[in-house]
C-alpha positions as CSV (number, residue, x, y, z in Angstrom):
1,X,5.7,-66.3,-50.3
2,X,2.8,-65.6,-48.3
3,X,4.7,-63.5,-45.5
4,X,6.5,-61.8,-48.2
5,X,2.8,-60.8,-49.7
6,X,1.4,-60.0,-46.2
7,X,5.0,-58.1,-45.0
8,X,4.7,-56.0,-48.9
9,X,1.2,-55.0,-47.9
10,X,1.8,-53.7,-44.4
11,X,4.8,-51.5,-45.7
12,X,2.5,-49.8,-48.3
13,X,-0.6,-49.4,-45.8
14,X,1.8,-47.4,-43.1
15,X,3.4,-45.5,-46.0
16,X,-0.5,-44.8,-46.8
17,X,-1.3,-44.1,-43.7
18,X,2.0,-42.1,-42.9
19,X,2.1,-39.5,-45.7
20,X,-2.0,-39.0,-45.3
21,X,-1.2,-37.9,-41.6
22,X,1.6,-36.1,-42.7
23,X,-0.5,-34.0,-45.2
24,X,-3.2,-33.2,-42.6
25,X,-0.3,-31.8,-40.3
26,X,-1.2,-28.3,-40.5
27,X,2.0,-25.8,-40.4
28,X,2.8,-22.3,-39.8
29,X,5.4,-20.3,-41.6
30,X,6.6,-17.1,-40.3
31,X,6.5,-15.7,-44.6
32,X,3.0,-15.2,-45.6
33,X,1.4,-14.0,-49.0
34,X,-1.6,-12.0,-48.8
35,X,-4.0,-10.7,-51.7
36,X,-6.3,-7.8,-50.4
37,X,-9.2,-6.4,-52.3
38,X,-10.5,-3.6,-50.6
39,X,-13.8,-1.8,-52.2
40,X,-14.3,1.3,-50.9
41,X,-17.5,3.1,-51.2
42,X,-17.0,6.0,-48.1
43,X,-13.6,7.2,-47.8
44,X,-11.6,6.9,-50.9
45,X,-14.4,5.5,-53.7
46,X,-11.6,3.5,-55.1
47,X,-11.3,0.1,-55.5
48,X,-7.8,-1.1,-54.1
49,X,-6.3,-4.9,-55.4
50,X,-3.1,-5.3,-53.0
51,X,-0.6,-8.2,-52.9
52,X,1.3,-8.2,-49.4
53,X,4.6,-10.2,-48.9
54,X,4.9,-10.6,-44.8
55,X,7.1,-12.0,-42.3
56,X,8.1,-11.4,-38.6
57,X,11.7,-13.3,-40.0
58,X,14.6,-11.2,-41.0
59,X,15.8,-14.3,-42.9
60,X,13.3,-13.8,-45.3
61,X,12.3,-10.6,-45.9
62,X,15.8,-9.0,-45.3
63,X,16.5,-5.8,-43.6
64,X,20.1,-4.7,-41.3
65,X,19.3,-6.7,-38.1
66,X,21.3,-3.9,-35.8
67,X,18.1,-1.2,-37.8
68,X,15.1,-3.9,-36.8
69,X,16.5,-3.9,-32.9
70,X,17.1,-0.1,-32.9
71,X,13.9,0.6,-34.2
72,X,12.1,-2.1,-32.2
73,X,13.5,-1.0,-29.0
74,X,12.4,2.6,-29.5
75,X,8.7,2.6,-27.2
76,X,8.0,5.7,-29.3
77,X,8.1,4.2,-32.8
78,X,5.1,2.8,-34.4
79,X,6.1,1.8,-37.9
80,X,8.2,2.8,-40.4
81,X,7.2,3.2,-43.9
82,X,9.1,3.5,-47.6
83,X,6.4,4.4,-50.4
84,X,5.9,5.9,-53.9
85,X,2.8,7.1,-52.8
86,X,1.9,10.0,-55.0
87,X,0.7,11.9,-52.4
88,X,2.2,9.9,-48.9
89,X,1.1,13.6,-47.0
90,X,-1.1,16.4,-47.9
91,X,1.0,18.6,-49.6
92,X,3.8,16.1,-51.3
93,X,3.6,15.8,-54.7
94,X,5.3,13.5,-57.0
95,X,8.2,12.3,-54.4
96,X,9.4,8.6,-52.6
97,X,8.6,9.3,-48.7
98,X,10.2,7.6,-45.8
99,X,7.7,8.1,-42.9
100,X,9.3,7.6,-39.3
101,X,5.7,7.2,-37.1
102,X,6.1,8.4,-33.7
103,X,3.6,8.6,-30.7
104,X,3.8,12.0,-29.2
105,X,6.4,12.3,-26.0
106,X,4.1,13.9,-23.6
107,X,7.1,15.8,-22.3
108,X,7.6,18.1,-25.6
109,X,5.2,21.0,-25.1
110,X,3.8,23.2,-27.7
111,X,4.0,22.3,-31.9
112,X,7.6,23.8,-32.0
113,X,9.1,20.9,-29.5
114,X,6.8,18.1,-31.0
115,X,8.0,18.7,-34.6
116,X,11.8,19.3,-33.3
117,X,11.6,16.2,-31.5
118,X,10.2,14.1,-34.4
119,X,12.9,14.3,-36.9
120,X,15.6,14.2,-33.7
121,X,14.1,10.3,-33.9
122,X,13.6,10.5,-37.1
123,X,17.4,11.2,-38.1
124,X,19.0,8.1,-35.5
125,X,17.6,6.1,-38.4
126,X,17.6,7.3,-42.2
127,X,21.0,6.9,-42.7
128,X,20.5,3.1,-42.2
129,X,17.1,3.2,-44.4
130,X,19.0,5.0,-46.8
131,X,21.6,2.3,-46.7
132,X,19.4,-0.3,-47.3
133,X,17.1,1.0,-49.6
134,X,20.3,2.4,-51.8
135,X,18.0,6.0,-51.5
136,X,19.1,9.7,-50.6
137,X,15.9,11.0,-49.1
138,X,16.0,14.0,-47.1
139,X,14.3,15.5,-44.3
140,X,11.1,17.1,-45.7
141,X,8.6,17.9,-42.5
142,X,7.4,16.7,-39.3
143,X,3.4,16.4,-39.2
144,X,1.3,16.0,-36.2
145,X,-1.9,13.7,-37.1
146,X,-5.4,15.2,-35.2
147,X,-8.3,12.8,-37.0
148,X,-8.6,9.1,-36.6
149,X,-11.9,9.2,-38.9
150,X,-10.7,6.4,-41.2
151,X,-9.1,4.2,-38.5
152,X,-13.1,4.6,-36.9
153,X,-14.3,3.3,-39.8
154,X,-12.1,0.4,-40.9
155,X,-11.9,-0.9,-37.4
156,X,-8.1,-0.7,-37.4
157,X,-6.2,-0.1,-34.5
158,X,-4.8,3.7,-35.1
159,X,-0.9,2.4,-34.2
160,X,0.0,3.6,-37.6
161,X,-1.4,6.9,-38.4
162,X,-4.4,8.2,-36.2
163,X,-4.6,10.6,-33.6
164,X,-1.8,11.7,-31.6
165,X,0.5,10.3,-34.2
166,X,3.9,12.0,-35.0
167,X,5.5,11.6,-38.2
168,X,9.0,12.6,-39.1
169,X,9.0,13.0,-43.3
170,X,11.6,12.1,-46.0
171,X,11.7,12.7,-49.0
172,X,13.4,12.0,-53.0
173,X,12.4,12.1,-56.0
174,X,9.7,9.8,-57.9
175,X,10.9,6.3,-59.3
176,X,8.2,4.6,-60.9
177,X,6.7,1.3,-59.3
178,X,7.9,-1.9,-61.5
179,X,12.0,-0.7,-61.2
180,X,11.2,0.2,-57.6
181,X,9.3,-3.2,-57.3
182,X,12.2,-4.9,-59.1
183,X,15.0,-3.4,-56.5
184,X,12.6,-3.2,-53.6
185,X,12.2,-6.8,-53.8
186,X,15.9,-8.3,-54.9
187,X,17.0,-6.3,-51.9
188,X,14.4,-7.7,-49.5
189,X,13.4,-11.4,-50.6
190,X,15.9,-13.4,-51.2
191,X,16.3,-15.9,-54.5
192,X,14.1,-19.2,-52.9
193,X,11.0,-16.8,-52.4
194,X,11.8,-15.1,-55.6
195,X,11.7,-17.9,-57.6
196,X,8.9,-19.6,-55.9
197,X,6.0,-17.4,-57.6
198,X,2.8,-17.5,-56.2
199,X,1.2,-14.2,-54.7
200,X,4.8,-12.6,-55.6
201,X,4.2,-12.9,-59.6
202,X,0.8,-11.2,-59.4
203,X,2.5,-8.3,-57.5
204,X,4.9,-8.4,-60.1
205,X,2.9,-8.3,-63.2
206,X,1.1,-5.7,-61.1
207,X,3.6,-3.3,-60.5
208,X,3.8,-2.2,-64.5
209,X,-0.2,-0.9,-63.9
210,X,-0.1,2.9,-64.6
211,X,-1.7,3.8,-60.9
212,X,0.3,1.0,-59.5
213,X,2.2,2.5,-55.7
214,X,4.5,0.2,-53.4
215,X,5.0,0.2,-49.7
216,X,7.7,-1.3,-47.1
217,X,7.0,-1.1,-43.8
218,X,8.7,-2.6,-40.5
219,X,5.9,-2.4,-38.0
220,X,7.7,-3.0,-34.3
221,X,6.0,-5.8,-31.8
222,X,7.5,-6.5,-28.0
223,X,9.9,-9.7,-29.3
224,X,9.9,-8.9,-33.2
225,X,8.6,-6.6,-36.5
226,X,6.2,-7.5,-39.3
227,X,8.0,-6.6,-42.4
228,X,5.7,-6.3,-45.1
229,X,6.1,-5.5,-49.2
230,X,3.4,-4.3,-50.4
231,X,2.5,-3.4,-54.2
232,X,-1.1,-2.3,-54.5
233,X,-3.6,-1.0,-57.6
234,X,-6.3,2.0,-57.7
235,X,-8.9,1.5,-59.7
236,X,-10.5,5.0,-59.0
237,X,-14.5,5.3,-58.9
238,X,-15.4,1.7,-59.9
239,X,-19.1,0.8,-59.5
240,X,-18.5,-2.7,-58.9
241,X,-21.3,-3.0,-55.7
242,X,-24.4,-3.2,-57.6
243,X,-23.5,-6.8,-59.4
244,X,-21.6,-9.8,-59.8
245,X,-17.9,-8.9,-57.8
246,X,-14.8,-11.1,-59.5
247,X,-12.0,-10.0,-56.8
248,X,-9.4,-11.4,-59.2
249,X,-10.7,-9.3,-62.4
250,X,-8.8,-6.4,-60.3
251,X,-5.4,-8.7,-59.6
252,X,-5.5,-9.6,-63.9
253,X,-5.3,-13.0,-64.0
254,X,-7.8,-15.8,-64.0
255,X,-6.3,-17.9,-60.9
256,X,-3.4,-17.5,-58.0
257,X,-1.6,-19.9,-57.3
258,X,0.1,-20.3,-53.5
259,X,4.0,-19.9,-53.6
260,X,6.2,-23.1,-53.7
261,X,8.3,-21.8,-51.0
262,X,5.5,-23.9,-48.9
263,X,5.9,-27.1,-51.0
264,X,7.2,-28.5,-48.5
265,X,4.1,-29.5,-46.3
266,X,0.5,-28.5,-45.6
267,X,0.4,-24.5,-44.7
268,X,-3.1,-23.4,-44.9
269,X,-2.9,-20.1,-43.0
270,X,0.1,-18.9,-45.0
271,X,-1.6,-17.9,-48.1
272,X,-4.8,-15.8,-47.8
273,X,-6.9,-14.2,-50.1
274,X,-9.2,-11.2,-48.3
275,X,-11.5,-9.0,-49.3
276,X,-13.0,-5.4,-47.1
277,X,-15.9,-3.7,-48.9
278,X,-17.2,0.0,-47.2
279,X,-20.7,0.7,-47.7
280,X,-22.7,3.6,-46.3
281,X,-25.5,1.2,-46.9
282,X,-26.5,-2.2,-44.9
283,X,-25.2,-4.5,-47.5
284,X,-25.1,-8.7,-47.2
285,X,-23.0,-11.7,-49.4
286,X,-25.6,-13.3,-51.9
287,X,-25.0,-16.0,-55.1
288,X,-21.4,-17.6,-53.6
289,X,-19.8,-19.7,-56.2
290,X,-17.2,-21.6,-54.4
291,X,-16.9,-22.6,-51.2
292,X,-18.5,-21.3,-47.5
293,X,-16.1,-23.1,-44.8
294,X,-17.9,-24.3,-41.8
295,X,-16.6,-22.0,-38.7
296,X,-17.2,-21.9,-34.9
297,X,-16.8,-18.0,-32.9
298,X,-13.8,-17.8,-30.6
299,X,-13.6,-14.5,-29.3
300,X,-16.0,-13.1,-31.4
301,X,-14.4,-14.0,-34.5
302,X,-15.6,-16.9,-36.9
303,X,-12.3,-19.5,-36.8
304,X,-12.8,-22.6,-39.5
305,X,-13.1,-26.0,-37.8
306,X,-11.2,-27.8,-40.8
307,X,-8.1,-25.7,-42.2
308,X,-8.1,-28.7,-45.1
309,X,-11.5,-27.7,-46.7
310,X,-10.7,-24.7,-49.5
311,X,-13.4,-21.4,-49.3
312,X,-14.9,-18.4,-47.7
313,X,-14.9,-17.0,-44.2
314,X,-17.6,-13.8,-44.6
315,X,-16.9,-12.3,-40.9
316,X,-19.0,-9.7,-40.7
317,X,-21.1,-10.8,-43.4
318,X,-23.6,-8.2,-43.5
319,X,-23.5,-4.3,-42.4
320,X,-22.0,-1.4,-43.6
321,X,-18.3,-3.1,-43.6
322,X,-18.3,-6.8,-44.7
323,X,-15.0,-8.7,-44.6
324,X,-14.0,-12.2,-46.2
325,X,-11.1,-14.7,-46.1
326,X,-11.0,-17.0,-48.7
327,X,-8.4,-20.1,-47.6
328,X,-7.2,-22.5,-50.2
329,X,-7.4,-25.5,-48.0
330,X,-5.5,-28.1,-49.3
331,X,-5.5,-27.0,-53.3
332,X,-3.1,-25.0,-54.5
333,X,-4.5,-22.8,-56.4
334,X,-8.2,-21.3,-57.2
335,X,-9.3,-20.0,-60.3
336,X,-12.0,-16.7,-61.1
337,X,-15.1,-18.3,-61.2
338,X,-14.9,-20.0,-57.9
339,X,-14.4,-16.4,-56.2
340,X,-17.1,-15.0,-57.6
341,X,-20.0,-13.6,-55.4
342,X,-22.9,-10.8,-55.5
343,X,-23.6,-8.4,-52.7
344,X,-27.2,-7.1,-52.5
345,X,-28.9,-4.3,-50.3
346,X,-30.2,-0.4,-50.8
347,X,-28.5,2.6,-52.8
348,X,-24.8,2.7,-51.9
349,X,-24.2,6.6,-52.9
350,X,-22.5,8.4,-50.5
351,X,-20.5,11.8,-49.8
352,X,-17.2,11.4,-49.4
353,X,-16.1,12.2,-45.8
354,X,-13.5,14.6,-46.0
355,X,-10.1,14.2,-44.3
356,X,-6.8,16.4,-44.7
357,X,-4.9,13.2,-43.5
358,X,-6.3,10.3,-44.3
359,X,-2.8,8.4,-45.5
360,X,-5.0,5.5,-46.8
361,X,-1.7,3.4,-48.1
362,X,-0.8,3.6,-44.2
363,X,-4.3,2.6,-43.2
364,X,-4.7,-0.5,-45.5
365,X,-1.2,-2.0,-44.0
366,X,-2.6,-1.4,-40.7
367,X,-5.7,-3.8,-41.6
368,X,-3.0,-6.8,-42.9
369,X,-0.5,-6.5,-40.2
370,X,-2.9,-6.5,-37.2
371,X,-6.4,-7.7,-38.4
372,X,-4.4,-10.9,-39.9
373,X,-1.7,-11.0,-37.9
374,X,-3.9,-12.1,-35.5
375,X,-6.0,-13.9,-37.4
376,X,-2.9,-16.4,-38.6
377,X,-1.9,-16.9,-34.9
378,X,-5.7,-17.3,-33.3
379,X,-4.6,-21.4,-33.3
380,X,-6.3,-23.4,-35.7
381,X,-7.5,-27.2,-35.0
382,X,-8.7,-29.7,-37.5
């Protein structure tokens, strides 16, 4: 009887001891779930709550494989963008775009050749968009961009829309966001992510806000594309610098929850909550209510020492552009008040700087797919 006792108690310690290792295993899924709050006090003076959908896997954000390879193995594309976008380009009002980004073939010479050449790429591929999308856009214009102002000041990498960056236009009429959101994404996710809620209910809910705009975009790498859905929120000319910042105030609920696509085992990296505020001002992070992760800098960049603990990231902290990553460690979900922070520091007023081609939609996806991208893949220990 006593063996029996001894053997019983052995079993349950390495069944103890086996699922506590297994929870600490930290994972990486190729879907990620990003919600971006981006306060904006120089460019735009909106305040922007965005939920992202990602994945460099065509098995789960779906799109015609043959369209990803053509598009990836074209050196001159950059991205390629589907939005709602009241005004996706200076001049286009009230119309879905499709924008084919290009980088300039330095063998076209003068504007005529440039623009001609543009929708020559641009037209190998809208039949497929079209296809997918079930849309029946049609060439609108070819535009040349010349400023890279905003990309300057968001620190983003210009591969999307910047300077020396072609872009062959389509165009259809408006369809408003939550059917858009509601094809968009029955085409693109399929039923497991669907149902799995998470960041993809909040974009939901989102989508029936009256200044509510959605995005695709298939941004090409060497071996692969990040295909992201985007539904994103203006909130035009909020003051919200000056006191007490609740990011999910803007998001309209009172907690997210991580998707149960990742019920599965411990992936800490795969749903990320992130907030960029612009200041013309020095401004710093003051009053935190939750959580401030201990870090160490590996290339410059603040990477948490212990994916398990839940809380803030602040990298810059301080300065005229402040940006925070809030990870959820091992909880599941996090609630208002445990997001809440203040910001302190001198006047904030500003001018706006004025740009004829500032496609700030464009810009923002730039910030998740590369900023993050790289971010998620820097290789995280515990």
């Amino acid at each position: 009887m006593r063996n029996i006792l001894i053997l019983l108690a052995i079993i349950t310690l390495i069944g103890i001891s086996s699922n506590y290792a297994y929870s600490q295993e930290v994972k990486l899924a190729t879907y990620h779930e990003n919600a971006q709050l981006v306060i904006d006090n120089i460019i735009t003076k909106n305040t922007t709550a965005s939920i992202t959908l990602q994945s460099s896997n065509i098995q789960e954000i779906r799109v015609i494989p043959e369209l990803e390879r053509e598009i990836r193995k074209n050196e001159k594309i950059t991205s390629v963008i589907v939005s709602n976008e009241n005004q996706c380009l200076i001049g286009i009002i009230e119309q879905l775009c499709i924008m084919i980004n290009m980088k300039i073939d330095p063998n076209d010479k003068g504007i005529t050749a440039i623009q001609e050449s543009a929708r020559k790429t641009g037209d190998l591929y809208i039949d497929k968009i079209n296809q997918t999308f079930d849309m029946d856009t049609k060439f609108h214009s070819s535009f040349i961009h010349t400023l890279d102002e905003a990309n300057q000041i968001l620190g983003t990498s210009g591969m999307v829309s910047g300077n020396s960056t072609l872009s062959a236009i389509y165009t259809s009429p408006m369809e408003d966001t939550s059917s858009m959101y509601e094809k968009m994404s029955a085409i693109l996710l399929p039923k497991i992510i669907r149902e799995s809620g998470g960041f993809y209910d909040i974009a939901k809910n989102l989508s029936y806000e009256n200044n509510s705009k959605i995005a695709f975009s298939i941004i090409p790498l060497d071996s692969k594309s990040i295909l992201q859905l985007k539904l994103s929120v203006d909130y035009p000319n909020q003051e919200v610098l000056n006191s007490k910042i609740n990011p999910l105030e803007f998001f309209k609920t009172d907690n997210i929850h991580k998707s149960n696509y990742f019920s599965g085992g411990f992936y800490p990296l795969n749903s990320i909550i992130q907030i960029v505020i612009l200041s013309p001002e020095n401004i710093s992070i003051a009053n935190i209510n939750g959580n401030i992760i201990p870090t160490q800098t590996i290339d410059n960049e603040k990477i948490p020492t212990d994916v398990t603990k839940d809380g803030w990231i602040f990298d810059p902290e301080e300065g005229q552009r402040i940006q925070g990553k809030y990870l959820l460690g091992e909880k599941t979900s996090v609630n208002k008040e445990e997001l809440k922070f203040s910001l302190s520091g001198e006047n904030i007023q500003s001018e706006k700087i004025k740009s004829d081609e500032s496609i700030l939609i464009v810009i923002i996806i730039s910030i998740i797919a590369i900023a993050v991208a790289i971010f998620y893949l820097k290789g995280y220990k515990k």
